[in-house]
DSSP file (Angstrom, degrees, kcal/mol; ACC not computed):
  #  RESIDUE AA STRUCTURE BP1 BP2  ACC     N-H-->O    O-->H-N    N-H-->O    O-->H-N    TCO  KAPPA ALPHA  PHI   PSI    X-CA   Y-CA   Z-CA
    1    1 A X              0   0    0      0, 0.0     2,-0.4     0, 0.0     0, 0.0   0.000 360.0 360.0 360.0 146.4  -16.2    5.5  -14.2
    2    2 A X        +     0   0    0     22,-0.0     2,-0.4    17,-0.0     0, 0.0  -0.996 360.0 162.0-142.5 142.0  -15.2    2.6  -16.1
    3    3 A X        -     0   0    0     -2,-0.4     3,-0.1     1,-0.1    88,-0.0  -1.000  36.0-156.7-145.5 145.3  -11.4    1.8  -17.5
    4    4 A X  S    S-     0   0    0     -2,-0.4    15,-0.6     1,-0.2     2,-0.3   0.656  81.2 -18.0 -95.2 -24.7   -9.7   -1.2  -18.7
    5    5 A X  E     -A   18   0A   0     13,-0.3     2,-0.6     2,-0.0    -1,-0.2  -0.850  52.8-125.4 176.3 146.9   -6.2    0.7  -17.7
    6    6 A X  E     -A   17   0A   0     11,-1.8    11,-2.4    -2,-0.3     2,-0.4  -0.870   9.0-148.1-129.3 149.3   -4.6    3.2  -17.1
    7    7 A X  E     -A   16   0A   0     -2,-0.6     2,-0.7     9,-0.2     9,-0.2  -0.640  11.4-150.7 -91.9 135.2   -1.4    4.7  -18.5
    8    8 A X        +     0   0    0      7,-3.3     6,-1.0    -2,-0.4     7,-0.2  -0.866  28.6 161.2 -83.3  99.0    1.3    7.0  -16.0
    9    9 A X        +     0   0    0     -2,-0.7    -1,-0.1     4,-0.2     4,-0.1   0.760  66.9  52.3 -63.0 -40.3    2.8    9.6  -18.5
   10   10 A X  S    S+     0   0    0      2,-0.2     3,-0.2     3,-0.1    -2,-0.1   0.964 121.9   0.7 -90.8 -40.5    4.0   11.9  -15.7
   11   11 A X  S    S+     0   0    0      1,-0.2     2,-1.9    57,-0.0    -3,-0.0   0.641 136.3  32.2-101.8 -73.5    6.5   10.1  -12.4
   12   12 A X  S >  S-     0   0    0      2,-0.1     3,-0.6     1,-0.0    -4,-0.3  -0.493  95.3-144.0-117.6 107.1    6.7    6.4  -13.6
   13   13 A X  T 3  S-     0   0    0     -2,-1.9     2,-0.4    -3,-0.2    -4,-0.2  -0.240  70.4  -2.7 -57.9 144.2    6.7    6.6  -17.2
   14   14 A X  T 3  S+     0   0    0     -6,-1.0    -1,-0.2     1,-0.2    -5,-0.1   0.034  83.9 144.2  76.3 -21.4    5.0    4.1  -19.3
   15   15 A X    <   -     0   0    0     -3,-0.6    -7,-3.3    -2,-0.4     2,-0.4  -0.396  42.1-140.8 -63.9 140.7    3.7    1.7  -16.2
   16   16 A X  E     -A    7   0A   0     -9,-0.2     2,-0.5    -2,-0.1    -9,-0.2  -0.750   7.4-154.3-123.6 124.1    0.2    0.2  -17.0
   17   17 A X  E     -A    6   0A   0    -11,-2.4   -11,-1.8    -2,-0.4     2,-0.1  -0.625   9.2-148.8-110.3  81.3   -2.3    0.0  -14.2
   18   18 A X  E     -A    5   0A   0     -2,-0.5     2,-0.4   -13,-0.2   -13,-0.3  -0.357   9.3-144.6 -37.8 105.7   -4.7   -2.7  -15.0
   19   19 A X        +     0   0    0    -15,-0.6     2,-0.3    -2,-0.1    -1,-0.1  -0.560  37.2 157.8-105.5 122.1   -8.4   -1.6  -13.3
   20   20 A X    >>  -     0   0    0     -2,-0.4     4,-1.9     1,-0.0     3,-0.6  -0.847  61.6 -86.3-133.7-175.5   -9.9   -5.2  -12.1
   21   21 A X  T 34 S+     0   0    0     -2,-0.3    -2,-0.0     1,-0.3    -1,-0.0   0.818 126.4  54.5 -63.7 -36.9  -12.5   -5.7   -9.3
   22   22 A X  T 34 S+     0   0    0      1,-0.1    -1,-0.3    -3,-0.0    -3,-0.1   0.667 118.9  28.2 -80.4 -10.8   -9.8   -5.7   -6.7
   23   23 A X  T <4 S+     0   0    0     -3,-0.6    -2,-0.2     2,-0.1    -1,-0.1   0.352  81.5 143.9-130.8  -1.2   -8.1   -2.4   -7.4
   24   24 A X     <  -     0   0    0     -4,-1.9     2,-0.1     1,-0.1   -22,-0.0  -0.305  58.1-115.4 -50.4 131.3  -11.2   -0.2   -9.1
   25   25 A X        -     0   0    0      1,-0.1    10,-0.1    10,-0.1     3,-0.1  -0.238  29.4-167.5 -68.8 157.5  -10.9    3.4   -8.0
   26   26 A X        +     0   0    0      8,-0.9     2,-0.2     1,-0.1    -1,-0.1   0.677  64.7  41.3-120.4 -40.6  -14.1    4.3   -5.6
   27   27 A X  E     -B   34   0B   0      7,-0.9     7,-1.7     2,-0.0     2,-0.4  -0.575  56.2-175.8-131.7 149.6  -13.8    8.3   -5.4
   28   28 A X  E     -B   33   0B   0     -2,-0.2     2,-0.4     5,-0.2     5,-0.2  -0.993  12.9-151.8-143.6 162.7  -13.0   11.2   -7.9
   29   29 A X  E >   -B   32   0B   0      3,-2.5     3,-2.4     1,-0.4    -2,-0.0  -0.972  68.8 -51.6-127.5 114.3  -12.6   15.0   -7.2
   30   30 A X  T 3  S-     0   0    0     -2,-0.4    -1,-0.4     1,-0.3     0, 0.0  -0.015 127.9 -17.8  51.3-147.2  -13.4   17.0  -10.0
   31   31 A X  T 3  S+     0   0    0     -3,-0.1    57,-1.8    56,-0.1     2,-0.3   0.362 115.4  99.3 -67.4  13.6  -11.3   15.4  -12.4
   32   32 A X  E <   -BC  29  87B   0     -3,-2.4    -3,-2.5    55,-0.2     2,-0.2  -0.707  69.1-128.7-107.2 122.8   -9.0   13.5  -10.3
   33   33 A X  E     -BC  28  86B   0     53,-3.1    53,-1.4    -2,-0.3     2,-0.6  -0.634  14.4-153.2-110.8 155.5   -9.2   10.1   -9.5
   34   34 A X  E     +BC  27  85B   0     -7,-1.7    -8,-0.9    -2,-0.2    -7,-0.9  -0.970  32.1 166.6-133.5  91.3   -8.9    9.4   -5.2
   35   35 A X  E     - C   0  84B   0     49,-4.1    49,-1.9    -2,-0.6     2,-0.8  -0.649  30.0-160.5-128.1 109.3   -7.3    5.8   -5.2
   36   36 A X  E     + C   0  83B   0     -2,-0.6     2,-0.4    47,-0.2    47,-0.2  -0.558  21.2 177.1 -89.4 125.6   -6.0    4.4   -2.2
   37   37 A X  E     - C   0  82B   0     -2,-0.8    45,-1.3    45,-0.6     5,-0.2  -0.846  34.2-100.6-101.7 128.1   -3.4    1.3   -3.5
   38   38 A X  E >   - C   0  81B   0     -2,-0.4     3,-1.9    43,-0.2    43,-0.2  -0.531  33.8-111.6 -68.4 154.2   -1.3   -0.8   -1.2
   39   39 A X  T 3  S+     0   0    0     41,-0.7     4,-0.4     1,-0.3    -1,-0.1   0.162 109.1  73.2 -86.5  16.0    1.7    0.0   -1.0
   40   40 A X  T 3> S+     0   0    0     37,-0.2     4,-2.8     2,-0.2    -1,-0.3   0.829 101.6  61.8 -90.6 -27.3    3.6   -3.1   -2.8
   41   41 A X  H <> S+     0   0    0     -3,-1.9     4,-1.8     1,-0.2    -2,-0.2   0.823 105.8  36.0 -51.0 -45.7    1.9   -1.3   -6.2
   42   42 A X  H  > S+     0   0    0     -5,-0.2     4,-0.6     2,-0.2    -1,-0.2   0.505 120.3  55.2 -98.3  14.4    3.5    2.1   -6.3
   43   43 A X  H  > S+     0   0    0     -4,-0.4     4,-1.6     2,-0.1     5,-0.3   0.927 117.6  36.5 -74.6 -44.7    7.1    0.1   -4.8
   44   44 A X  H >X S+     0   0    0     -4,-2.8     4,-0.8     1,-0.3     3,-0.5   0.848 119.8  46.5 -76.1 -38.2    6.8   -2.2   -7.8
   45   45 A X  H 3X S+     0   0    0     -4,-1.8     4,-1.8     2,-0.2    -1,-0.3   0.853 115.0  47.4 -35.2 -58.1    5.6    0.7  -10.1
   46   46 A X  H 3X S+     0   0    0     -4,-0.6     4,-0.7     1,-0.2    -2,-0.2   0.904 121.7  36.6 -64.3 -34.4    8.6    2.9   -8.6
   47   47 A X  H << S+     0   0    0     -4,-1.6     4,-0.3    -3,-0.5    -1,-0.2   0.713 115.1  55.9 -96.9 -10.8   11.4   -0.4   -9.2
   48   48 A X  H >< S+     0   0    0     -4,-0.8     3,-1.4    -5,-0.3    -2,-0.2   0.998 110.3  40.3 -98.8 -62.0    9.8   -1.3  -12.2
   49   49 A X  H 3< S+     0   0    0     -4,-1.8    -2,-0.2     1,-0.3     3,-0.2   0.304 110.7  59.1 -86.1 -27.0   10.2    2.5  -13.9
   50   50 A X  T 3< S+     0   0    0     -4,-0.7    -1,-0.3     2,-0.1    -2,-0.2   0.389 106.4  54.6-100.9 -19.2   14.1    3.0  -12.4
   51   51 A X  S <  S+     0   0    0     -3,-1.4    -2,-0.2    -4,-0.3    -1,-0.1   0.752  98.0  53.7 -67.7 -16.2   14.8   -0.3  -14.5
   52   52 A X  S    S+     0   0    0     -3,-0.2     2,-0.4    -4,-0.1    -2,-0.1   0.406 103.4  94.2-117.0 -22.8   13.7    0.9  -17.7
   53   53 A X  S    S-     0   0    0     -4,-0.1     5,-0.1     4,-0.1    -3,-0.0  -0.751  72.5-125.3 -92.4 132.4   16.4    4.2  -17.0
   54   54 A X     >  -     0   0    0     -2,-0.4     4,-0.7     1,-0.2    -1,-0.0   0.223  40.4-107.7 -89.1-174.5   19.8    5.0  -17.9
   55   55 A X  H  > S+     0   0    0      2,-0.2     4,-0.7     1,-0.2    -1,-0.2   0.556 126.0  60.8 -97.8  -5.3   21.9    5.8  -14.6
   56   56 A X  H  > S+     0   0    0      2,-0.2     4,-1.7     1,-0.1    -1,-0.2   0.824 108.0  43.7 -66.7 -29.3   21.7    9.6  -16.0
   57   57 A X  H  > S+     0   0    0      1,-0.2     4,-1.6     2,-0.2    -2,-0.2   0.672 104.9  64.0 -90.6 -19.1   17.5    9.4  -15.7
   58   58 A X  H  X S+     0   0    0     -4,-0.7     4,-1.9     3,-0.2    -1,-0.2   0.837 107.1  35.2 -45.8 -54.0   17.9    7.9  -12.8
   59   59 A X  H  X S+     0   0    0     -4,-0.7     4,-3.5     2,-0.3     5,-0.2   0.960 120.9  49.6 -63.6 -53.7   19.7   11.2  -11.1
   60   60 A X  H  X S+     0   0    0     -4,-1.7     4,-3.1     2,-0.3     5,-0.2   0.964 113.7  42.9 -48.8 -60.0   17.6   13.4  -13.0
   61   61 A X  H  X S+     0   0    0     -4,-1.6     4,-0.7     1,-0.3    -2,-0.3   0.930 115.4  56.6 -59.4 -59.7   14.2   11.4  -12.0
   62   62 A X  H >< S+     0   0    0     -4,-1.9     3,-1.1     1,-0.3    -1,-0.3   0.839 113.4  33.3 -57.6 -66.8   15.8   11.5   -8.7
   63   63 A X  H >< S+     0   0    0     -4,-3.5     3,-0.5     1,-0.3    -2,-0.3   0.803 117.8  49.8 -77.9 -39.6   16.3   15.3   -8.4
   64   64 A X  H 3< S+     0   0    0     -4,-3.1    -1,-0.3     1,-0.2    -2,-0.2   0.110 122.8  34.8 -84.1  17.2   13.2   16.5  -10.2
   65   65 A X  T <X  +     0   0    0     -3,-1.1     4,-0.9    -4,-0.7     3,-0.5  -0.077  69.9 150.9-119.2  56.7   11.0   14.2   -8.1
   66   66 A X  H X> S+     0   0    0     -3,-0.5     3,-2.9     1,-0.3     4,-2.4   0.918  75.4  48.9 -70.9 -60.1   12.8   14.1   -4.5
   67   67 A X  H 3> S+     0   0    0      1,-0.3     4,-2.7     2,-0.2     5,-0.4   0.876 115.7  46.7 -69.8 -12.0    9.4   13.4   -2.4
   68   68 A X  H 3> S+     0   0    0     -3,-0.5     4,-1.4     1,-0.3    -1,-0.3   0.872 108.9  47.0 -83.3  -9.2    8.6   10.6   -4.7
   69   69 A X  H <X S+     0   0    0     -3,-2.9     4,-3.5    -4,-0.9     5,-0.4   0.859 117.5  45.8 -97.2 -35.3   11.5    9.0   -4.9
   70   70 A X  H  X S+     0   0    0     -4,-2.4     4,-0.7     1,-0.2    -2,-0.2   0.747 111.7  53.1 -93.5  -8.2   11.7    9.2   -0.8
   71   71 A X  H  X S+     0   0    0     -4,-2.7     4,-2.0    -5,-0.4     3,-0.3   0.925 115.7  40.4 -77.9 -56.3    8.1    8.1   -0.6
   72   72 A X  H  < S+     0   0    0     -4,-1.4    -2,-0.2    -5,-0.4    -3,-0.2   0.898 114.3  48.0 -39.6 -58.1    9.0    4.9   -2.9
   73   73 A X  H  < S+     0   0    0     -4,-3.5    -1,-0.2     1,-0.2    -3,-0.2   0.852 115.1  48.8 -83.1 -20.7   12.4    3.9   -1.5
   74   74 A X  H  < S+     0   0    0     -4,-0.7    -2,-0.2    -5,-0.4    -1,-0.2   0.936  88.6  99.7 -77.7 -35.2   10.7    4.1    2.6
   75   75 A X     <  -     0   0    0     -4,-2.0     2,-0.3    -5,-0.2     3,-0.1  -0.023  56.7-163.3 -57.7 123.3    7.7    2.2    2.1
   76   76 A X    >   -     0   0    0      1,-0.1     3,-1.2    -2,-0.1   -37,-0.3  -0.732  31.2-116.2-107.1 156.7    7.7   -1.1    3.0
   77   77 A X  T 3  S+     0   0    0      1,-0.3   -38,-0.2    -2,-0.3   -37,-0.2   0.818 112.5  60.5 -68.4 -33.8    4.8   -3.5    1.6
   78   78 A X  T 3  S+     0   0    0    -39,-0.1    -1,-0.3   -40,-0.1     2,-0.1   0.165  88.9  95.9 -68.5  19.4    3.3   -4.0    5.3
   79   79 A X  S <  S-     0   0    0     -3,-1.2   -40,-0.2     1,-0.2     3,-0.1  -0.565  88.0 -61.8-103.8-172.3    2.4    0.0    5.9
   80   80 A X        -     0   0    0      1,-0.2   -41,-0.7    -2,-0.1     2,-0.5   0.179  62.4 -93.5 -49.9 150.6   -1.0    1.8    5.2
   81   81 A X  E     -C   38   0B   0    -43,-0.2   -43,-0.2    -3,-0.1    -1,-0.2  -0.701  41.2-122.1 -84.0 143.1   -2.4    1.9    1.9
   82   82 A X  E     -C   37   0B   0    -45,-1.3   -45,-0.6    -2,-0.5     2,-0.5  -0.364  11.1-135.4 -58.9 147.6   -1.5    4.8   -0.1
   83   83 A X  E     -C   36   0B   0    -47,-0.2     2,-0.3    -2,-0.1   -47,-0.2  -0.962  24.0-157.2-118.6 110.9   -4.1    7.4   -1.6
   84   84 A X  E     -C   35   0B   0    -49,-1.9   -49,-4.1    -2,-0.5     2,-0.6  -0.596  10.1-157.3 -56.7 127.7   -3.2    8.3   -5.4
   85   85 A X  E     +C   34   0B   0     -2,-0.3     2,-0.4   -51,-0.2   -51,-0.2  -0.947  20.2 179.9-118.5 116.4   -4.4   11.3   -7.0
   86   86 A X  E     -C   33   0B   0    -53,-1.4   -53,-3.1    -2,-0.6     2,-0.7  -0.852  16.6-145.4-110.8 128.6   -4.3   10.6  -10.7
   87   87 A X  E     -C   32   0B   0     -2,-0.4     2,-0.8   -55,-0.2   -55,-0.2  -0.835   7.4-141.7-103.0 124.8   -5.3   13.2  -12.9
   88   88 A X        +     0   0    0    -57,-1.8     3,-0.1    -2,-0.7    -2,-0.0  -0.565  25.7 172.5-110.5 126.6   -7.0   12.4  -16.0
   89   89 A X  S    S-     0   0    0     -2,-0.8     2,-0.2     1,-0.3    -1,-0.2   0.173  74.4 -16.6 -94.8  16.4   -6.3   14.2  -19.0
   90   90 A X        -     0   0    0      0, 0.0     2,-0.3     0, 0.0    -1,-0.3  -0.365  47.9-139.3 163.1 148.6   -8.6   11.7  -21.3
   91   91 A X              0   0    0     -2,-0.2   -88,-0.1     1,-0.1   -85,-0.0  -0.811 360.0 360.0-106.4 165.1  -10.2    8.4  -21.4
   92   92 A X              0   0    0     -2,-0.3    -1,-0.1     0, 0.0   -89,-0.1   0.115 360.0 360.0-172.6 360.0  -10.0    6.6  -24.6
């Protein structure tokens, strides 16, 4: 696989994941990318994406994603790396 970045359309809209040498995915599943990130990426991802939102998308995002929001607001930057499963609907 090769990327220069990749865009989140679906939990945290519009955040840009820049693939460098330190953060290059190693595994895919079928189409599905296996990326484990430490965890200061999907906090900053998670605070960066609740800035960009009105305090009505905020509730909403809040109630139509409950485990993500409660995986984002427990993590602290010292735990385990996270494993992402991104699915990818095209590269381009």
């Amino acid at each position: 696989m090769t990327a220069q970045k990749i865009i989140d359309d679906m939990f945290l809209k519009g955040n840009v994941i820049t693939v460098s040498e330190e953060n290059l995915p190693h595994s895919m599943n079928g189409n599905d990318i296996l990326w484990p990130w430490g965890p200061k990426y999907l906090i900053n991802g998670y605070k960066h994406y609740m800035s960009y939102l009105s305090e009505t998308g905020r509730k909403e995002s809040r109630k139509k994603y409950p485990e993500l929001v409660k995986i984002c607001t427990t993590l602290k930057e010292n735990d385990n790396a996270v494993i992402l499963r991104i699915k990818v609907k095209n590269f381009s």
